[in-house]
C-alpha positions in Angstrom: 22.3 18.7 73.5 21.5 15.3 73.6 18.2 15.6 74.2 18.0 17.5 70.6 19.7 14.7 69.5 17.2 12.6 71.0 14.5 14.8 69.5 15.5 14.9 66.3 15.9 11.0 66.1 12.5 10.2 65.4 12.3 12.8 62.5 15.2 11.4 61.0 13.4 7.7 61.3 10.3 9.2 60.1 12.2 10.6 56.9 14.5 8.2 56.6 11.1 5.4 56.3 9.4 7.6 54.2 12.3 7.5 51.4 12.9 3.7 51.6 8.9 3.1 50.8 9.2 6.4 48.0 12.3 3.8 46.6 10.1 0.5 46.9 7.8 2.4 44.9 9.7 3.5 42.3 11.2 0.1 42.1 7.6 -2.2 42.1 6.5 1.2 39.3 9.7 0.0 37.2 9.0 -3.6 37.6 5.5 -3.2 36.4 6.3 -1.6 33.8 9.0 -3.3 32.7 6.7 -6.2 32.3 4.2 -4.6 30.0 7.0 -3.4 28.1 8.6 -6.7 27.4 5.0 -8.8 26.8 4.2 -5.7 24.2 7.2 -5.9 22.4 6.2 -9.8 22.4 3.3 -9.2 21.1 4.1 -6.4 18.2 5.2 -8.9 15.5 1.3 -11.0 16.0 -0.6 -7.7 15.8 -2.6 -8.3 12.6 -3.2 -12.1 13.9 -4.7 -10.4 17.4 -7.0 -8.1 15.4 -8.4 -10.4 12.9 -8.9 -12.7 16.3 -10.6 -9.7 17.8 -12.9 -9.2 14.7 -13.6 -12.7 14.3 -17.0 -12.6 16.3 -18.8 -9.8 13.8 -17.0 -11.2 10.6 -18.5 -14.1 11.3 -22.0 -13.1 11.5 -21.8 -11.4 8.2 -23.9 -11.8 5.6 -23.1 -14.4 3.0 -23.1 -11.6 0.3 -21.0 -9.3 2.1 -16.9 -9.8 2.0 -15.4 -10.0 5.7 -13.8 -6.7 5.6 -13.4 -3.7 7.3 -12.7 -0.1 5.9 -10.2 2.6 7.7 -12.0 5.8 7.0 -8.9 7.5 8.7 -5.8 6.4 6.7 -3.8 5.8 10.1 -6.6 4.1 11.8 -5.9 0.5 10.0 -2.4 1.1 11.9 -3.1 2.6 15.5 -5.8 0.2 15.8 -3.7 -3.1 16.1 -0.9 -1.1 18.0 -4.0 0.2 20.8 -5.1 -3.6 20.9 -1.7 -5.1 21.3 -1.2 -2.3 24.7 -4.0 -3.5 25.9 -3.8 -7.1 25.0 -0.2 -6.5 26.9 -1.8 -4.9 30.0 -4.5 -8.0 29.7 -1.9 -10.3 30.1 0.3 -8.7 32.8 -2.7 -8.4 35.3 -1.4 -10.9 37.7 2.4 -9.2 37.6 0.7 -5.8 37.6 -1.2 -6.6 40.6 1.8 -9.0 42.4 4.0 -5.9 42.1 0.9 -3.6 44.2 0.7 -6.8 46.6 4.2 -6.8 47.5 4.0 -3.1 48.3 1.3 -3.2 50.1 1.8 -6.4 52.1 4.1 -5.5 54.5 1.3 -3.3 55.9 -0.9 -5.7 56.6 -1.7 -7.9 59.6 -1.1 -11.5 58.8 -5.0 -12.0 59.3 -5.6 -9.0 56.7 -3.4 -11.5 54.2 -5.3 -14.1 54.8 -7.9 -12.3 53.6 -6.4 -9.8 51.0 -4.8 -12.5 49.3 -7.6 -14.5 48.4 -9.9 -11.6 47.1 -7.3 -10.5 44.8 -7.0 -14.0 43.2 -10.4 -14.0 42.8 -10.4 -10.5 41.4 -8.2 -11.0 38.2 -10.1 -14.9 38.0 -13.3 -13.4 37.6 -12.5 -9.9 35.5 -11.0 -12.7 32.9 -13.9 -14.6 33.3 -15.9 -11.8 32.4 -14.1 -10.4 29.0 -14.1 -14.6 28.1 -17.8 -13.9 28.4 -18.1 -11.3 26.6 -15.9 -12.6 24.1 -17.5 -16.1 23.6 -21.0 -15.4 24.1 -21.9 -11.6 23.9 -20.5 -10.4 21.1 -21.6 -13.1 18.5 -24.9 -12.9 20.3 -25.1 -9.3 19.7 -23.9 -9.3 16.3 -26.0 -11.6 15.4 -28.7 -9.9 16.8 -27.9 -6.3 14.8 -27.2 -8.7 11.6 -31.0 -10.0 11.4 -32.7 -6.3 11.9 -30.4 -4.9 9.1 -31.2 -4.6 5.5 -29.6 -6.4 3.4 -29.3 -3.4 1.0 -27.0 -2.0 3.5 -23.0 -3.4 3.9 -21.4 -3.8 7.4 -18.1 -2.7 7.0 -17.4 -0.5 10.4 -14.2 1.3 11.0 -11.5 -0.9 12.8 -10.9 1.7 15.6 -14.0 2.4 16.2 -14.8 -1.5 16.3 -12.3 -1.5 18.5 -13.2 0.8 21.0 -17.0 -0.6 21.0 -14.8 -4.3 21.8 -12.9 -3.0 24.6 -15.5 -1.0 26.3 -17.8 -4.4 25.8 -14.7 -6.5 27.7 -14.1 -3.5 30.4 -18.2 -3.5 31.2 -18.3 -7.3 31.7 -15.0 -7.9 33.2 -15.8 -4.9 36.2 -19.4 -6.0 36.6 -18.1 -9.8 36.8 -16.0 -8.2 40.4 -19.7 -8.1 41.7 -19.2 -10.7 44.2 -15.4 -9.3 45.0 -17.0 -6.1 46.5 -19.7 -7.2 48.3 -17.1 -9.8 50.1 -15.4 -6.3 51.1 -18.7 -4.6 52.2 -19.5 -7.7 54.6 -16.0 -7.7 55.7 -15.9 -3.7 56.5 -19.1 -4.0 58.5 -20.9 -1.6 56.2 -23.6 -4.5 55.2 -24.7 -7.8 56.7 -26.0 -11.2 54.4 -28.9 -10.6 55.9 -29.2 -7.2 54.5 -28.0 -8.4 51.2 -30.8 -10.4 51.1 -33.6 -8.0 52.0 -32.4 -5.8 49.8 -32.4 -8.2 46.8 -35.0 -6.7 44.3 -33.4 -3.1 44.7 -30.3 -5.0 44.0 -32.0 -6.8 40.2 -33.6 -3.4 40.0 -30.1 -1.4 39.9 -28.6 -4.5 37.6 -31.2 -4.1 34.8 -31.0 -0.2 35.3 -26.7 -0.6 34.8 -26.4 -3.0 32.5 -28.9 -0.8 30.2 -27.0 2.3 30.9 -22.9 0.4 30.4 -23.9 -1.6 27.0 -24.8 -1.1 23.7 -28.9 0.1 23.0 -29.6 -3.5 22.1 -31.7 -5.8 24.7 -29.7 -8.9 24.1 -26.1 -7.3 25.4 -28.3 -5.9 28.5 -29.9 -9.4 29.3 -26.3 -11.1 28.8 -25.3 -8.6 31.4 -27.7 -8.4 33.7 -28.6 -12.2 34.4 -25.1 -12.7 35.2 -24.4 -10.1 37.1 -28.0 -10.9 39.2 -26.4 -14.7 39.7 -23.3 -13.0 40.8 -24.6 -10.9 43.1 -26.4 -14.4 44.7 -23.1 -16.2 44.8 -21.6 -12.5 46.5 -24.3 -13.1 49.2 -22.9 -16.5 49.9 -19.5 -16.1 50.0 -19.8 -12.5 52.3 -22.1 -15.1 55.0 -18.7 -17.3 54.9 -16.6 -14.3 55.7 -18.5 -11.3 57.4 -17.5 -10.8 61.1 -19.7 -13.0 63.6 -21.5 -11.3 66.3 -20.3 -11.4 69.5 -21.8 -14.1 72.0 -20.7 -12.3 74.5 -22.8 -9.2 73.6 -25.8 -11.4 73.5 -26.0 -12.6 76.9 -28.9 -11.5 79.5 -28.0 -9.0 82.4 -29.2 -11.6 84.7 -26.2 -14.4 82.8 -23.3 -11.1 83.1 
């Protein structure tokens, strides 16, 4: 008998582990959410302030002649559309809690070497996917707008939908702020083994190749969003090369030695 007991002790472990990480879970889950739900509700009352911010880099570039307006072809789309931004202006902002809720799941896992290492790359993660919708922000969508403003007539009037204008905003910040986690994941390929900085380099013009070919596929059919994609994305991919040489695993010396020095 007591060696069933003794049998059925590691089951009970087993289980009794695989609950208390189900619970941290749920709690971390509830956390999260919690925070999206309270910045939201923050953010509810500056709606139509966040969506004349957002619209700000087209209304700009308008025509003299034409008003700086908008027109809701769907009578619940002036409404929904300032609700959808301030969601995701709410999950924008809660990044770094969203993802410090995942890293204290996840961390006990790890080695304390791993941590060294996670911790870093994560920081630099939500750093450089904010950089990137700044980017896009500041730079690429006047730039674009502009751009569309000088090749149409002026017989025609530019007063687009503000849902859709939305969703053409949002997939313009989601494009630029994954492509800006270039370097990010080429750190994790030289830190998995799976490539070298030396094959990084040698593979360099596929690399541009691929660029121009994605940031032609991800933005708008206009060549100046594709150009403000692609040439930072190529000097990304430059300063990814540099940063994997600082981290990728060093050969062993050991493993280099003659026969004749073993």
């Amino acid at each position: 008998m007591a060696a069933a007991m003794n049998h059925d002790a590691p089951e009970d472990q087993a289980e009794s582990s695989l609950m208390g990480h189900l619970l941290e879970l749920r709690t971390r889950l509830m956390r999260a959410l919690l925070g999206v739900v309270i910045v939201l509700v923050a953010l509810l009352p500056f709606v139509k302030t966040l969506y004349s911010r957002l619209a700000l880099p087209m209304l700009s570039q308008l025509p003299d002649n034409q008003s700086a307006q908008m027109i809701a072809n769907d009578p619940t789309s002036g409404f929904f559309a300032p609700i959808k931004l301030a969601f995701f202006a709410a999950m924008f902002l809660t990044a770094p809690w969203l993802l410090y809720q995942a890293w204290g799941f996840v961390a006990p896992g790890l080695y304390r070497h791993e941590k060294r290492l996670a911790f870093p790359l994560l920081v630099s993660s939500i750093l450089l996917f904010y950089a990137g919708c700044a980017f896009a922000y500041f730079l690429v969508l006047p730039g674009v707008f502009h751009a569309l403003m000088m090749f149409t007539p002026d017989i025609v009037t530019i007063a687009p939908d503000p849902g859709k204008y939305l969703d053409f905003v949002l997939v313009i910040f989601l494009a630029f702020g994954v492509s800006f986690e270039l370097p990010v994941a080429l750190v994790i390929l030289a830190l998995l083994g799976w490539v070298t900085p030396q094959q990084l380099r040698q593979g360099r013009g596929y690399a541009v190749v691929g660029i121009f070919i994605l940031a032609a596929v991800i933005t708008p059919p206009d060549v100046v969003s594709q150009l403000m994609l692609a040439i930072p994305m190529c000097l990304l991919y430059e300063a990814g090369i540099i940063a994997a040489q600082w981290v990728a695993p060093k050969p062993d010396r050991d493993d280099s030695r003659t026969p004749r020095d073993a």
